[in-house]
C-alpha positions as CSV (number, residue, x, y, z in Angstrom):
1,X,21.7,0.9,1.0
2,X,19.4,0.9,4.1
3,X,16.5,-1.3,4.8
4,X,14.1,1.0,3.7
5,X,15.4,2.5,0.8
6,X,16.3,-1.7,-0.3
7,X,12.4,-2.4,0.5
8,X,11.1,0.1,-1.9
9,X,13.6,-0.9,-4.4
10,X,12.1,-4.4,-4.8
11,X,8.9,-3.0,-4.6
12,X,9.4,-1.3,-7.7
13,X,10.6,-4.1,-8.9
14,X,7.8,-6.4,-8.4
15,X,5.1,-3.4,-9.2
16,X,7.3,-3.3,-12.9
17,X,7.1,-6.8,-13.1
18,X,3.1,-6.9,-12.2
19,X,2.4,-4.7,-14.9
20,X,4.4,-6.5,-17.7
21,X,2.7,-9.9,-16.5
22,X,-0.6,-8.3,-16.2
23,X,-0.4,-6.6,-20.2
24,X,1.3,-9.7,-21.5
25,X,-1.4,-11.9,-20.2
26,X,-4.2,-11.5,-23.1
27,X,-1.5,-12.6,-25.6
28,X,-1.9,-16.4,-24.1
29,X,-5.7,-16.0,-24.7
30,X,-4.7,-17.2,-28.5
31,X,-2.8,-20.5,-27.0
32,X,-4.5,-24.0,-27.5
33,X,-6.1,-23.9,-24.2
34,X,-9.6,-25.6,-24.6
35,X,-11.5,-22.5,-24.9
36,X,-13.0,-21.0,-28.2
37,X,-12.0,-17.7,-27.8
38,X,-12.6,-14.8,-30.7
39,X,-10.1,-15.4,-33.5
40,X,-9.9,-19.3,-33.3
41,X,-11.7,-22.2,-35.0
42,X,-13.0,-24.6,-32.4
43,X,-13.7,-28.5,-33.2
44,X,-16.6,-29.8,-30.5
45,X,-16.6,-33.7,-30.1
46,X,-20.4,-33.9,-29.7
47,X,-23.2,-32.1,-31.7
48,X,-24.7,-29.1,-31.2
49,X,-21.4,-27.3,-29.8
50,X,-21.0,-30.0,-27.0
51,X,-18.5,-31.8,-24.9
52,X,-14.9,-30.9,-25.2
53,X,-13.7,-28.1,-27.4
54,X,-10.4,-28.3,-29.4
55,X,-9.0,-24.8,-30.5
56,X,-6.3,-23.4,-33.6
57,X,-5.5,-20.0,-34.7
58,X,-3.7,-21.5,-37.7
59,X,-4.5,-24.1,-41.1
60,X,-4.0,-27.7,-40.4
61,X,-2.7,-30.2,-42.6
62,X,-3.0,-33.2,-40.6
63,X,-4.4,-33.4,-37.1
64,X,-2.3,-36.6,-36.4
65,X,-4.0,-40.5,-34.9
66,X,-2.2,-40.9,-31.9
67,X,-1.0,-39.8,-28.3
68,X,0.7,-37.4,-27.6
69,X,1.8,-36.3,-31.1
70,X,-1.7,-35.8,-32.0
71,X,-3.7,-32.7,-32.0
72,X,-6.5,-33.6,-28.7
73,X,-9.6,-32.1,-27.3
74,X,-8.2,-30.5,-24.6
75,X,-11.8,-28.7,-23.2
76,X,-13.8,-30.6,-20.2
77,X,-16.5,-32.9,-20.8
78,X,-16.8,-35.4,-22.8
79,X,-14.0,-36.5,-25.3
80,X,-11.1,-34.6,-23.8
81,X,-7.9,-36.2,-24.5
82,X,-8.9,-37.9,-27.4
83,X,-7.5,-37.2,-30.8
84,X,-9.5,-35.0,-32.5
85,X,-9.1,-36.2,-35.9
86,X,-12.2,-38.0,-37.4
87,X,-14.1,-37.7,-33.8
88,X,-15.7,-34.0,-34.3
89,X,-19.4,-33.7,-34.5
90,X,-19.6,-29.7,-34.7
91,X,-17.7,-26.1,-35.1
92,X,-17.5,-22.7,-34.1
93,X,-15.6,-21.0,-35.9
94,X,-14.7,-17.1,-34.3
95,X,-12.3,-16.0,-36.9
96,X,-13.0,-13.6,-39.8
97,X,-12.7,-15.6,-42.2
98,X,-14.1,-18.7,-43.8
99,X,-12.8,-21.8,-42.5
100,X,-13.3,-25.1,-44.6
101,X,-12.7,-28.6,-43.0
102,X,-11.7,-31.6,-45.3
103,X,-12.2,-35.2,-45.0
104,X,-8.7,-36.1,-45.5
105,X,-5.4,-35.1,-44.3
106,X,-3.4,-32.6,-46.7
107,X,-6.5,-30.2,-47.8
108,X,-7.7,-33.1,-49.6
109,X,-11.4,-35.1,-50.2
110,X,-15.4,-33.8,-49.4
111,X,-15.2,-30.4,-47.8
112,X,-18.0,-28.5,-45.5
113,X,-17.4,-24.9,-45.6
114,X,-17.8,-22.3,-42.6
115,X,-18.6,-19.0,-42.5
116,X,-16.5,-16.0,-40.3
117,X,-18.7,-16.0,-37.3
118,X,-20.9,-19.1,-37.7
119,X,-21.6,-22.3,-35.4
120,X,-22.7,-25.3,-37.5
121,X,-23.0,-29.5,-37.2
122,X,-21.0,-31.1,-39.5
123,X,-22.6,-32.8,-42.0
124,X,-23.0,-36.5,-42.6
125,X,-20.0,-37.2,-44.5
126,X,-17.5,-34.7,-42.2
127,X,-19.1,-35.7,-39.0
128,X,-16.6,-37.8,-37.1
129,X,-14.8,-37.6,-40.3
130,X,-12.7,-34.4,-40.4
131,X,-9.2,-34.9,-40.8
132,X,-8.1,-31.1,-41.8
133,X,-9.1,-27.3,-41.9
134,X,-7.9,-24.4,-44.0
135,X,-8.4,-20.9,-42.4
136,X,-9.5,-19.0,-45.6
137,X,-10.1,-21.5,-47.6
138,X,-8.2,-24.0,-49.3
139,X,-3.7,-23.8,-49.0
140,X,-3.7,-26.3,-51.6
141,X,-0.4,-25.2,-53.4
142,X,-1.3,-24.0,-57.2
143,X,-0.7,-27.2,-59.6
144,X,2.6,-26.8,-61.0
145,X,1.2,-27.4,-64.8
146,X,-1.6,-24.8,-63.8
147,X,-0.4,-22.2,-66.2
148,X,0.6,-24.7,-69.1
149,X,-3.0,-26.0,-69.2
150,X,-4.8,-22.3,-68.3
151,X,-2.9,-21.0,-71.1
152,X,-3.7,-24.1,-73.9
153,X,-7.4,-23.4,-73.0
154,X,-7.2,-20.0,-73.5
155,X,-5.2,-20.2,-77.0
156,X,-8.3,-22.8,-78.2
157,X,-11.1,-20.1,-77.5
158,X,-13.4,-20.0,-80.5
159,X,-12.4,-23.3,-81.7
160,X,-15.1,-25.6,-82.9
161,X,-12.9,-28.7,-83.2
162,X,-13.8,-30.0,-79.8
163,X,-17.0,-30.7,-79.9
164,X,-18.5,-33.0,-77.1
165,X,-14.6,-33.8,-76.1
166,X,-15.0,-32.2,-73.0
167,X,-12.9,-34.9,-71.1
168,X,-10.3,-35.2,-74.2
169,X,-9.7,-31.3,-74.0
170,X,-8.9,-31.5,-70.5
171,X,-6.3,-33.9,-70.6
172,X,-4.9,-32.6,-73.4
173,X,-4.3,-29.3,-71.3
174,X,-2.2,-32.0,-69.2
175,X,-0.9,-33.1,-72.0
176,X,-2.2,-36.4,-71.9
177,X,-5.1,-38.6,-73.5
178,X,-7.2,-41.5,-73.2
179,X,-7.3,-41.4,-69.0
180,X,-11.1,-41.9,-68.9
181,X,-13.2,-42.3,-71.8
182,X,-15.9,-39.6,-70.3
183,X,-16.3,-36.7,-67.9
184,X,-18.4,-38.5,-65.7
185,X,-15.8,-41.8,-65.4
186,X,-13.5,-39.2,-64.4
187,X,-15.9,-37.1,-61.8
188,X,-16.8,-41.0,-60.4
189,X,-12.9,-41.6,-60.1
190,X,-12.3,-38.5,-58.4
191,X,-15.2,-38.7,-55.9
192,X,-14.3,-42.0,-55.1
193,X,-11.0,-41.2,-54.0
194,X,-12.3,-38.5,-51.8
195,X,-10.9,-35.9,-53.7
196,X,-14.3,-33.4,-55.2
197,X,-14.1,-30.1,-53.3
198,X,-17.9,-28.3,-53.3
199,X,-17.5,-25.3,-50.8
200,X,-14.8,-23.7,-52.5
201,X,-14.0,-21.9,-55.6
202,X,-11.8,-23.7,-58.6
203,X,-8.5,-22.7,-58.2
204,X,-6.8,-22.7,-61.7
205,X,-5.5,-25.7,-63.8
206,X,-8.6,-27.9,-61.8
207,X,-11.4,-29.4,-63.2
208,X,-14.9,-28.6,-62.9
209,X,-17.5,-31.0,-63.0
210,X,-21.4,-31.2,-64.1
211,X,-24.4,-33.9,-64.5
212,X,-25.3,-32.5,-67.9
213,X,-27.7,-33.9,-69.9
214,X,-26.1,-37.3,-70.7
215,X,-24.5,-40.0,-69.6
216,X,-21.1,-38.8,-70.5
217,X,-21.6,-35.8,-68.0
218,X,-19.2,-33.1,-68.4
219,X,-16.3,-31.3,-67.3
220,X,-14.6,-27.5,-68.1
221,X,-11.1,-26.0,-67.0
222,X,-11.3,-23.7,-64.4
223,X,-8.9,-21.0,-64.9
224,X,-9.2,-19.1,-61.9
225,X,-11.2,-15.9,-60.4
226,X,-14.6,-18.1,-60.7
227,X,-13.9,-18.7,-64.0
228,X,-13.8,-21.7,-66.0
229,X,-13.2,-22.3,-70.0
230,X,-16.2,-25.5,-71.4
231,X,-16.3,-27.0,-74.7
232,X,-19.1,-26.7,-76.8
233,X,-19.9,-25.9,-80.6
234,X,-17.2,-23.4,-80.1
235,X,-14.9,-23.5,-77.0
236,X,-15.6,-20.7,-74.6
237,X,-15.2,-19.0,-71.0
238,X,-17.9,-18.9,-68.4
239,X,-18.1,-16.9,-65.0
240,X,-21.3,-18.6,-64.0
241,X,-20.6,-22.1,-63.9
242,X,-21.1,-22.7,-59.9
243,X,-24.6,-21.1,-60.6
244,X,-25.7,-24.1,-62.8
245,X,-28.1,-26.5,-60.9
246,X,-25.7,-29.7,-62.1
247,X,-22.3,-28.6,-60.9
248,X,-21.1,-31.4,-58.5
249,X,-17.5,-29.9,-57.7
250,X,-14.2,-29.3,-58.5
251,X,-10.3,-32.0,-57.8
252,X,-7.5,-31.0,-58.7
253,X,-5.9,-33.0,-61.9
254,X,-3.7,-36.6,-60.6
255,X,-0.6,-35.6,-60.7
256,X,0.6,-38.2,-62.5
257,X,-0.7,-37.0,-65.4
């Protein structure tokens, strides 16, 4: 092969190799790179979308303590290179879907909930406090005893045996007894432990809590699809519960129960 004809051979070559670097470039826009680009959630370690900016595509469970296995601010400015978990002070989140961050590791504790789209401060018991972020809302795995206790609820509607045993009827679902002697003792323990979810809806098989008018406050089932099954003169279901002016949350059930 002559000169010539070898010359235009490699530049084929490298024109073929431009064009493959050049279309597979966008792809790496996605990468944990410091920048919030569209389709990521975006941790900032000061308020008001400042300082360095800590990117994901994906849910995370745990965002790690330490260097290097942890997840970092990787943006300039300041905070880059520190561990991100429980030192972010605001969010953007450019994915299409809502994004909730959690105060504990696992999808676990107080939650702050972010709408596809918006920018937002974390609010006083996430700021500096966030230690995990579900894109789409909760991954929380369905309680294995979901369906045992959906379906004993169900098979007591129209009952009027349970009466202001609001708490009692929920452990029974479990069936247990005699855990806490009210709803509210329960709601106090669970809140406590970091555990109430309030940006979310009930997944099946938790339990949803409320004020009420006394001391005892009060709890239902949910049972899924923004629905929930309450105690009352008879037992019955209710698609409005969130709507009610003293619904504190949702946990999920111990699971040593």
């Amino acid at each position: 092969m002559n000169i010539r004809k070898s010359l235009a051979v490699v530049g084929t070559a490298l024109a073929i190799t431009t064009s493959i670097l050049a279309v597979a470039s966008p792809a790496s826009a996605a990468s944990r790179d410091g920048a919030c680009d569209t389709g990521e959630f975006c941790y900032y370690y000061n308020s008001n979308y400042a300082g360095s900016v800590s990117d994901f595509t994906t849910s995370v469970d745990d965002y790690g303590t330490t260097q290097p296995s942890c997840y970092e601010f990787k943006g300039s400015g300041a905070g880059q290179g520190l561990c991100i978990k429980n030192n972010a002070a605001s969010v953007w989140n450019r994915t299409s879907k809502t994004v909730v961050v959690y105060f504990n590791s696992n999808y676990a504790g107080a939650t702050q909930s972010i709408a596809a789209g918006a920018k937002a401060n974390l609010n006083a018991t996430l700021k500096n406090n966030n230690a995990s972020h579900a894109i789409g809302g909760t991954t929380n795995p369905a309680d294995p005893r979901a369906t045992e206790a959906v379906a004993f609820a169900k098979a007591r509607l129209g009952h009027t045996d349970w009466n202001n045993e609001c708490e009692l009827f929920v452990e029974r679902a479990f069936g247990t007894s005699g855990r806490f002697a009210t709803a509210r003792a329960h709601y106090i323990w669970q809140r406590d432990s970091g555990r109430i979810h309030t940006g979310t809806v009930p997944p099946a098989g938790t339990a949803v809590f409320f004020t009420s008018t006394t001391s005892a406050g009060h709890v239902m089932l949910s049972i899924g699809g923004n629905s929930a099954i309450s105690t009352g003169p008879t037992v019955y279901q209710t698609s409005t519960f969130r709507d009610r002016s003293d619904y504190l949350g949702w946990a999920y059930v111990p699971g040593g129960w």
